[in-house]
Each structure stands twice: as C-alpha cells, then as structure tokens.
N, C-alpha and C positions, 0 to 999 in steps of 0.2 A: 611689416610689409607683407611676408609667407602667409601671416594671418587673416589679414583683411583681404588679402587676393583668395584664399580659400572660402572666407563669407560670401565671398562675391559670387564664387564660384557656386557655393551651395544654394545661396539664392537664384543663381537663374536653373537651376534644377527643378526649384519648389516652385517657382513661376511656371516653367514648361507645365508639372504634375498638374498645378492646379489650374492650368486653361485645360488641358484636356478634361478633368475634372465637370469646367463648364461647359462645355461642350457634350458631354457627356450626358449632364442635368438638364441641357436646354433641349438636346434630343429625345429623353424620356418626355418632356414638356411636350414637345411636339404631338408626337405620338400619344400621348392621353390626350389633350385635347381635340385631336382629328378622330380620337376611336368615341370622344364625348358626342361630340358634332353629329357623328353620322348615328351613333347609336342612338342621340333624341331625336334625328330628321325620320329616321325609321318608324320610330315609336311615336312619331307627331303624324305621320303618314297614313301609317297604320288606322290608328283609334280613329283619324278626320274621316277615312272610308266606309270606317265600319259605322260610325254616328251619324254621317251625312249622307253615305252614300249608300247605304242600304249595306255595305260589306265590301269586304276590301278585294284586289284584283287587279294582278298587274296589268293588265289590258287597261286599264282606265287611263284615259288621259288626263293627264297632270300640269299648272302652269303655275305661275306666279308672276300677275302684272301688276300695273298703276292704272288709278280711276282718274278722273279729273280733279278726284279734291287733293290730288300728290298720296291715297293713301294704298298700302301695300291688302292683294286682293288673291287668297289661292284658291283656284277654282279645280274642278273633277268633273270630267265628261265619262258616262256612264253609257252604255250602249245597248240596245234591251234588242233583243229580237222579234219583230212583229211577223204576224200569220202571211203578212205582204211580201213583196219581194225588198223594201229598203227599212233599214235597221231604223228603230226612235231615239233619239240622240236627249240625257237627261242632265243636266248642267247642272252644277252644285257652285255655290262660291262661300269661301268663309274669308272675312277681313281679319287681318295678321297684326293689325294694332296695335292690340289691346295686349295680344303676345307678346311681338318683338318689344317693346320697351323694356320691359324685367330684366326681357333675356339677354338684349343689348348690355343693358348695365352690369347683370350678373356676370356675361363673358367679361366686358372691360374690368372691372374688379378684381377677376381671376388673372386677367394677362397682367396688369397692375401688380398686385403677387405676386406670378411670378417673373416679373422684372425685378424687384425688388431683392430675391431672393438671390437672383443670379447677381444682380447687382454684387450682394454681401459678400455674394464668395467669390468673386472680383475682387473687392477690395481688403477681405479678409481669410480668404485660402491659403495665399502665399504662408502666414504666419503660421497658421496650423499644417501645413504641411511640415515647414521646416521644424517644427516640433515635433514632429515625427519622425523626422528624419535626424534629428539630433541624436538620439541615443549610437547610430550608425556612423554618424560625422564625428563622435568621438572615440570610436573603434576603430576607425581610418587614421583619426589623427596621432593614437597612441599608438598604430601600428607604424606609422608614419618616423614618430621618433624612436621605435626602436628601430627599425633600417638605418636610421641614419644617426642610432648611437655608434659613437667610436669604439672601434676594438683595441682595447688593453690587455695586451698579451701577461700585464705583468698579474692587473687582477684575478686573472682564472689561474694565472699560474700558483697565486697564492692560496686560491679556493683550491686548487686539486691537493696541495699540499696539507692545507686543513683538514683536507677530508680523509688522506691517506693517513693520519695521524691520528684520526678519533679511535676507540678504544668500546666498545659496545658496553662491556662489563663497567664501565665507567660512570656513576652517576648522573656527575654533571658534566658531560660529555656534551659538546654542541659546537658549532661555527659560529666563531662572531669575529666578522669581517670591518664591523663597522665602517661599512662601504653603501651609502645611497644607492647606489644603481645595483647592488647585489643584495639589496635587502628581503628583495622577492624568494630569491632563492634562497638562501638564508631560512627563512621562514619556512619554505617550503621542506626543507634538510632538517632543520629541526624537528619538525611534527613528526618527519617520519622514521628518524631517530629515536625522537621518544614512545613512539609505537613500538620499536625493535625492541630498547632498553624494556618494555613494561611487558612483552612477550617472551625475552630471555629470561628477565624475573622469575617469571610463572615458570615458565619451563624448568628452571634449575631449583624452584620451588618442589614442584611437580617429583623431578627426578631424584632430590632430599627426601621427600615424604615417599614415594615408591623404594626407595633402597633401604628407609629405617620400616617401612611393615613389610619387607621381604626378610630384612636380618631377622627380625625374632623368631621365624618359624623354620628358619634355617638353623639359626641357637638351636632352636630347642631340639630339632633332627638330631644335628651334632655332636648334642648334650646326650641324647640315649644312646646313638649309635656307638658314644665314648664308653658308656656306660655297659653297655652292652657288650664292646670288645675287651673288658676290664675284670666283670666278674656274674655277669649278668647272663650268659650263655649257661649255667645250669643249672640258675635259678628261675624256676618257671613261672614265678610269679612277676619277676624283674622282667622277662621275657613276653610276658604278655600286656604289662602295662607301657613297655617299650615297642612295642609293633602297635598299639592301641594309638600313642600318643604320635607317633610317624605317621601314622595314618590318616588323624586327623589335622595334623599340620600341611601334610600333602596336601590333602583334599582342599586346607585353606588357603595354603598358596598356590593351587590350580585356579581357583576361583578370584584370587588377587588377580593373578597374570591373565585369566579372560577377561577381569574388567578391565585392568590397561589396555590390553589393547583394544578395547572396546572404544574406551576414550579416546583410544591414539587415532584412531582409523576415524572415528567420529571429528577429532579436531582438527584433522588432514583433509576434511568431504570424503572421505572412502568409504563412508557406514550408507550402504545403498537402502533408501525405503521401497515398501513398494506400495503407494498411496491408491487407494480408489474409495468409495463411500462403501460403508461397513455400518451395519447397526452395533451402536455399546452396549444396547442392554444383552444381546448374545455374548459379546465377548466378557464382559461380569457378571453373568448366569455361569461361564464357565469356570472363569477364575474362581468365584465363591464356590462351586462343586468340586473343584482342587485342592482348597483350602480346607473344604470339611473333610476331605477324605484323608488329607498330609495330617491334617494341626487335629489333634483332638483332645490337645489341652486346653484349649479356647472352646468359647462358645461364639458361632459365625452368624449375622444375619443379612438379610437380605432385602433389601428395599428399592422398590420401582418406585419413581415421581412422573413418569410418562415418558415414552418413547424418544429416546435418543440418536439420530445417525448422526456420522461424522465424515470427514475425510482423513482416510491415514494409513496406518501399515498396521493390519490388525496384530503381528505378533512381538511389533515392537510396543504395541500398549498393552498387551498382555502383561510384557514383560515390566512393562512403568508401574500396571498395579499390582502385581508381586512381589517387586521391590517393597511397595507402600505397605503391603498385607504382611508380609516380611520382619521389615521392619515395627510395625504396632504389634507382631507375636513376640518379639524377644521382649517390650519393655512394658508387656501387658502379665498381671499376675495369671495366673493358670483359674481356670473355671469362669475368668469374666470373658463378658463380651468385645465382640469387635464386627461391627457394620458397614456392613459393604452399598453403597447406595449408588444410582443411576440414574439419570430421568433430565429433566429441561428445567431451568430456575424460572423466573418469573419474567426474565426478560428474553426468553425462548430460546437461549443460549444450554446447551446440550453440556452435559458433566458427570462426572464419577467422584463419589469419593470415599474413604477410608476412614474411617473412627475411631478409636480404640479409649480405652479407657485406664490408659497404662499412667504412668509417671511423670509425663506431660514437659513441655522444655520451658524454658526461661526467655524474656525476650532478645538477650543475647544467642542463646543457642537459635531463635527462629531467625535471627539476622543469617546465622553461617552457615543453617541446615544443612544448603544444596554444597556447601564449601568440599574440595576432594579432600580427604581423612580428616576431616571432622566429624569429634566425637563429642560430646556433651560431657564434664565433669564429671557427673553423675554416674554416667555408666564406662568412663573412659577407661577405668581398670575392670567393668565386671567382664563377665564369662558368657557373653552374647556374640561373640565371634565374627562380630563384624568385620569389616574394612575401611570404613568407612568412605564408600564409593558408590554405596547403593543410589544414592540421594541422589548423587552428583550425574549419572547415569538418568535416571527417571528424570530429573531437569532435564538433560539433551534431548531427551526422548520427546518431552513434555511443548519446549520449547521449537521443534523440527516441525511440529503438528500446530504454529501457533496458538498456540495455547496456555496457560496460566494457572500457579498455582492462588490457592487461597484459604492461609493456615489460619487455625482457632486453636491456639493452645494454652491450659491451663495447668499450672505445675502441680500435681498431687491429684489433677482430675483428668487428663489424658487429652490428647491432641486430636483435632480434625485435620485430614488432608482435602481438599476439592481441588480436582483439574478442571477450569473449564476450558471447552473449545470454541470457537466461532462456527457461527452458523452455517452451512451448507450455502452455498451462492452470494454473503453476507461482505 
C-alpha cells in the first residue's frame, strides 16, 4: 500500500514537470512563429516597394483589400512631389493569390507539427520524466528505509565488541557478523582492515630490513673498535686499517640514515617539492659534467634527441639521475661507457635516460628493482656499497613528477634506465 501511494505520488510530480515542460515548448513555439511572421511580412514589404514601387519608404501608403472577384489585392500609394502646389499620387497593386496559397498551407503544416509534437509530450513526457527521476526515487526510498530501520541495541553492541577484539598483527583478522543489515559495514571494516594489515606488513617489513643494514656497519665498528682496545693501539698498521674501516662504515651508515629518513618524510607527505617548469636538457648537461669530473673510471657520454622541458623540482631529479648514474658506475667494468641521453621520443613526450654497459639484471631482478634493500644475487655479497635504497628513492622521486620508468635490460650486456615525463599542459 506504502508503495503504490509513493508511485502515485511520484507520478503526479512527473505530471506537474512535464506540463510545465509544455508549456514551456508551446511558448518557444509561439515566439518563433510570431518573430517567422513578421520577419517575411518585412521582407515581403520591403522587395514589393523596391520592385513596384520604385523603392521602399515608410511614407508610402500601405493596404490590403478584396476585389470583386473575392481575390486578396495589396496595393502602395507612392507620393512624388510636383513643381505645383499638390503632390501626384502613384498607386501600385500586386494580387496576394498566387502567394497566399503555399504560404497558407506551409503555415497550417507547421502549426500541424507542431501540434503534433506537443501532442507526444502530452501523452509521452509523464514516462520520461519519471525515468528521470527514478534514479532519485530510489535514493529517497532507501533513505526512507533506513530511518525507519529498527534500532538493535543488541547488534552494534556486538559489532563494538568484534571490533575491540580484532588484533591488527592478525592475518585473518576481520568481522563477520553474519547479520544482513550490517553487511555494509562489515564490508566497509574489512577493506579497511586489510589496508591497515598490508601497511603494518610493509612497515615492520621496512623496520626488519632498516635494522639488519644498520647491524652490519655497527659489527663492523665494534669489531675494530674491540680490536683496537685489545692490542691494536700500538700497532700502526692495525691502527690505520681500523680508523680506515670506521670510517667508511660511518660514512655508510650516515648515507643509510639520510635515505630513511628520506623515505620516511616521503611516505609521511613531508618531502616538500618545489615544482615550476625547468628545462632537462640543463639539468643533464650538469649531472653529466659531475659525473665526468667525480667517476674517471668510466667513460661518460652525452646525447641530445631535442629539447626537453618538464614540470618538477629541479633538484630532486637531479638527485633521481645520480642515483641512476650511480648506480650503472658500481656494476659497469672500469674504462666502459655509460650514456647519459635527453631529448623527446616520438610521441613528444620529454625523457632522460641512463645506459650502462655493465652486468645487466635478470627479469626477476627487473620485477623488484625499485623494491627497499633489494639487491640482485649477483652483486648481493660484492663490494659496491650499496644500500639498496637508491632505486627505491629515485621511484618516489620519479613517481611525485608523474612520471615512468622504462627498463631494457640485458644480462652480460647492461641495462637501460628511461624516465619519461608527461608533457607540459598534457
């Protein structure tokens, strides 16, 4: 009964919308055919003056009568002025016959139309209104039954108590109420559950991998400085090779600890850009003049493919292709090259990339590149001193600038990096 009184209801809505509708249509109607009417009586005016009467002038008198034979007669009195003292009066007539018939029928045809038309949306507005208004009639009606779902004190009491009981570190951790009217919520507790669980994941992933590459360079401190307090203080040799090896383990875990928190502040939004439009081929004009001047065990080159701008933080891509330059010096043999290139690809899309000619990854290793301390088998035990954080770093970077990588790697023949960017306005 609720229901068919609600149809009722919505239909004399869609009634109301669609007479106004007509009304609306019949009024445009009006008004084109009135602005029709006078604009050909104008232009019928006009040209009869100009063709009959020698040229047009509102001064002319104007009529439209009946002859005797019933036929329609419009005539134009024209007024000339004579050397005399009374004006020569010059009559014109043209018979409207031959016109009005067309035009009679053309008009009834059109009013025919549009009756017709009004007609339709008379008899067929009502439906497509309510079609329209249906997507809204059932926003109403499900808002409708949840006001006047009944409150069950008992079912939230037992949802709060599910939910004080979940357990984050918990795998399969979740609510299940198996209750219909709390299935929404349900659903929605889930999702975001399992967003928490797969963010605690990483996180304690994160904090596992940061605590086992901080211990080794703390061992190894430990290990001289034991050495050192043991029997090493007056041995100069032991003495030198132990402040050597401190030194570099410092230096490596100063460089761990600025890329965490580089990450952290990054995956917190706290790593400010400061974006404006920049040309790339400047900023890899420079980095390749840093690289010849640091690495001069490598051979550097340098390739333009046409001018580059972008939108971005020039010295956070500085730093994305240093990382990438970087990286292809430790796994490139000494005396080869490595190519630094710039320029727009073919579909005008602006890019950088890096070449090397080094030891190249596997397509396993190109799955987990960007992965935080992921290191390739290969070089997992050498002596290239990594972090493996660079990657992971130049993706944020990469990724902040929407932007994309696009690897080409060959094992035994060395890997290509391309960043590209999107186009300026694009």
């Amino acid at each position: 009964m609720e229901k068919k009184a609600e149809n009722i209801k919505v239909t004399s809505i869609a009634r109301k919308i669609n007479f106004q509708n007509v009304l609306r249509q019949l009024g445009m109607y009006i008004a084109i055919d009135v602005f029709a009417v006078t604009v050909f009586a104008a232009a019928f005016v006009y040209s009869a003056d100009m063709v009959f009467a020698d040229g047009f002038s509102l001064f002319n008198k104007r009529e439209i009568t009946r002859d005797a034979d019933n036929g329609t007669i419009y005539s134009v009195s024209r007024y000339e002025r004579n050397a005399g003292t009374k004006d020569i009066e010059h009559l014109y007539e043209i018979r409207l016959d031959g016109w009005l018939v067309p035009l009679k029928t053309a008009a009834y045809l059109v009013l025919i139309l549009e009756c017709m038309e009004l007609a339709g949306v008379m008899a067929h507005g009502t439906r497509g209104v309510r079609e329209k208004l249906k997507p809204l009639n059932e926003i109403a009606a499900r808002a409708q039954v949840l006001s006047e779902l009944a409150f069950d004190e008992a079912k939230y009491r037992n949802l709060e108590d599910a939910i004080s009981k979940l357990k984050v570190e918990t795998i399969d951790a979740g609510i299940h109420m198996h209750d219909k009217d709390l299935r929404g919520i349900e659903t929605a507790l889930n999702g975001l559950l399992e967003r928490i669980r797969t963010a605690y994941r990483q996180q304690a992933q994160f904090v596992s991998d940061a605590s086992h590459e901080l211990r080794t360079p703390i061992a190894v401190i430990q290990g001289y400085v034991n050495m050192l307090d043991r029997w090493g203080k007056e041995d100069e040799a032991i003495l030198e090779e132990s402040i050597e090896a401190i030194k570099n383990e410092s230096n490596h875990m100063q460089k761990l600890v600025e890329q965490l928190l580089f990450l952290a502040r990054g995956d917190s939004n706290r790593q400010n850009l400061d974006m404006k439009n920049i040309c790339l081929n400047d900023i890899m004009k420079e980095v390749y003049d840093e690289s010849v001047m640091i690495d001069e065990k490598h051979h550097y080159i340098y390739e333009e493919t046409g001018s580059a701008d972008v939108y971005g933080d020039c010295d956070m891509l500085k730093q994305s292709a240093r990382i990438l330059i970087d990286n292809a010096a430790k796994y490139t043999d000494e005396g080869e090259d490595i190519t630094i290139r710039v320029g727009t690809r073919s579909d005008m899309s602006p890019y950088y990339g890096i070449q090397d000619s080094g030891i190249g990854m596997s397509a396993q290793d190109m799955e987990h590149a960007f992965d935080r301390f992921y290191r390739a088998d290969a070089v997992r035990n050498s002596n290239t001193g990594g972090t493996g954080l660079g990657l992971a770093i130049a993706k944020w970077i990469v990724d902040k600038h929407g932007a994309y990588y696009d690897i080409v790697s060959k094992e035994g023949l060395g890997t290509r990096f391309n960043v590209v960017f999107p186009r300026i306005g694009a």
